[in-house]
C-alpha positions as CSV (number, residue, x, y, z in Angstrom):
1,X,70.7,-259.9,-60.6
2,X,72.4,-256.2,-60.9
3,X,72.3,-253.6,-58.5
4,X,72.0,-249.9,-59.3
5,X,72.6,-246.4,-57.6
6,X,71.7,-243.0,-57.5
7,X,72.1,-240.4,-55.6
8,X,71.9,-236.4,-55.4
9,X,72.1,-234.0,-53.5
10,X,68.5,-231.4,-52.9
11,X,69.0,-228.6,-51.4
12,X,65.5,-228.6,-49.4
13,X,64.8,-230.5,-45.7
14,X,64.2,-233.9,-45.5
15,X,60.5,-233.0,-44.0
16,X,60.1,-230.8,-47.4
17,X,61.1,-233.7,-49.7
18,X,58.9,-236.0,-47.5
19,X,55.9,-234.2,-48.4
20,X,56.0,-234.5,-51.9
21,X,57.0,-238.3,-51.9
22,X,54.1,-241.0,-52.7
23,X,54.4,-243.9,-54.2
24,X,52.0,-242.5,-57.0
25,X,54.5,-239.7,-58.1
26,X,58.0,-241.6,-57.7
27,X,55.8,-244.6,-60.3
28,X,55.1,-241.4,-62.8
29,X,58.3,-239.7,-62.2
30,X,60.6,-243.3,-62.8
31,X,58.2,-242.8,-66.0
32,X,58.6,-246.2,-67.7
33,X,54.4,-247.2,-66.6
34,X,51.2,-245.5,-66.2
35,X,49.7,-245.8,-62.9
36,X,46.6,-247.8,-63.3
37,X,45.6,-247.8,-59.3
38,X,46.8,-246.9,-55.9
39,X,45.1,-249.1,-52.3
40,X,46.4,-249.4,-49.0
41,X,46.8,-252.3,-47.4
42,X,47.8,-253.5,-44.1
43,X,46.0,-251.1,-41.9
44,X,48.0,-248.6,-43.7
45,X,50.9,-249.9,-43.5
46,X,51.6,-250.4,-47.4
47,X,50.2,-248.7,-50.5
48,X,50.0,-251.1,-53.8
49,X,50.3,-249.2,-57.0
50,X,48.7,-251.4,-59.7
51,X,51.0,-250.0,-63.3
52,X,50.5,-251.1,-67.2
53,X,52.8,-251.1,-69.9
54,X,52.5,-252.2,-73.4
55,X,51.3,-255.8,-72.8
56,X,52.1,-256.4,-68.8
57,X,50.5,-255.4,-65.7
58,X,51.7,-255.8,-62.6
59,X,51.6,-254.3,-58.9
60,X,54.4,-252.8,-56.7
61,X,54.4,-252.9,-52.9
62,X,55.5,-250.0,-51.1
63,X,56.1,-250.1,-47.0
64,X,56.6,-246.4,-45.8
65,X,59.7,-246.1,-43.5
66,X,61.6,-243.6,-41.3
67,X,63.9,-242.6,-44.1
68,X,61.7,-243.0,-46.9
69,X,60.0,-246.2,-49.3
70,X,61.0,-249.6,-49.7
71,X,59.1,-251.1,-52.8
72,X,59.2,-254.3,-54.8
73,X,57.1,-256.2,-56.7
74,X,54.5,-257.4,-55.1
75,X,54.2,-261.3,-54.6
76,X,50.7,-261.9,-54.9
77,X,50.2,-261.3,-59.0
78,X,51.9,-261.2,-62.0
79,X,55.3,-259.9,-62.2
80,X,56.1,-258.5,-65.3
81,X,59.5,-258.5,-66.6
82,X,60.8,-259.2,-63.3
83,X,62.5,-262.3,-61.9
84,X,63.2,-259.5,-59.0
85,X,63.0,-255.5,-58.3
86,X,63.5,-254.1,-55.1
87,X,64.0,-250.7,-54.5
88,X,64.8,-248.0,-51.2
89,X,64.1,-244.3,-51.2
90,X,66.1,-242.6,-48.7
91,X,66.3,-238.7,-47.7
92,X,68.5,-237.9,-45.3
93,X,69.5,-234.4,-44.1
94,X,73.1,-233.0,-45.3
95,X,74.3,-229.6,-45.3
96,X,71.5,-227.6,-45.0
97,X,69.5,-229.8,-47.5
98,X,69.0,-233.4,-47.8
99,X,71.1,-236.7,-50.0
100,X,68.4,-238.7,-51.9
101,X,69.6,-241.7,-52.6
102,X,67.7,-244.9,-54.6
103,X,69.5,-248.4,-55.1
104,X,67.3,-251.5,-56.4
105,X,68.6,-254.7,-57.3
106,X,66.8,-256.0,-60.5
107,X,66.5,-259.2,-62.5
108,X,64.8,-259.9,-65.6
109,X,62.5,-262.6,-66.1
110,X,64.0,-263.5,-69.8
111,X,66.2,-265.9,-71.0
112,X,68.1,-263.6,-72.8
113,X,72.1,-263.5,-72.6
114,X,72.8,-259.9,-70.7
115,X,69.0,-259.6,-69.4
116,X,70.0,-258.1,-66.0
117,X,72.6,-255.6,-67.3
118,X,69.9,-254.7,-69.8
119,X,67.6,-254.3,-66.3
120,X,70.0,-252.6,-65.0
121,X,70.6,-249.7,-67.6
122,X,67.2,-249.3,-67.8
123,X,66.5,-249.3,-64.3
124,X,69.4,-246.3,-63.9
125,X,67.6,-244.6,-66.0
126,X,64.1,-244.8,-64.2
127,X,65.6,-243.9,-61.1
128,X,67.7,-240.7,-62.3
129,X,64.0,-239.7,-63.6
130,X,62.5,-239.9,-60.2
131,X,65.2,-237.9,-58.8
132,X,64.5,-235.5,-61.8
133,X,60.7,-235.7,-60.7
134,X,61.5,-234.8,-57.3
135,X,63.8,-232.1,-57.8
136,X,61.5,-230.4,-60.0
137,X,58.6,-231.1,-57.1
138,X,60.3,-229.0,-54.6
């Protein structure tokens, strides 16, 4: 399992960046699958984004929280290529703007030598493209 961070600096409020933040956009923003259904569950309490991608399906399990989302794959389905992916979405205000910051720990489910570093670099990569998605949403 690898671990991976980004972070940047937007200068707009946290309440601004909060608006524009659902767990529909940061899926198409990450851009690596289409969005093939959004539900909430739990009374509200978590929305399940059902994505494709060549050949998998699988759903991802986001909790809404003070600072932002907490989302992983969700245990009741098919995985994908994850062993594990866990991710937190966090806005908090600096400097007359706000520090977006995504880390996610990720493991591949393949028996390949290097999977998770593979994950990883990947997973980088789908997070600087949220933050891209963002940036551009505000």
């Amino acid at each position: 399992m690898r671990e991976v961070v980004v972070e940047r600096f937007i200068p707009e409020s946290p309440q601004v960046i909060g608006r524009q933040l659902t767990p529909r956009r940061v899926v198409e923003w990450e851009g690596s699958f289409e969005v093939a259904g959004v539900e909430e569950v739990d009374d509200g309490s978590a929305t399940v984004v059902t994505v494709t991608g060549p050949g998998v399906e699988f759903r991802l399990r986001f909790e809404r929280r003070p600072d932002g989302y907490r989302y992983v794959v969700a245990d009741d389905g098919p995985a994908g290529p994850f062993k594990r992916m866990e991710t937190w979405l966090t806005v908090k205000p600096k400097n007359e703007g706000s520090r977006v910051r995504l880390r996610s720990v990720v493991a591949l489910n393949a028996p390949l030598p290097f999977a998770d570093r593979i994950a990883a670099w990947k997973r980088r990569g789908e997070l600087t493209r949220a933050l891209d998605g963002l940036e551009r949403a505000v």
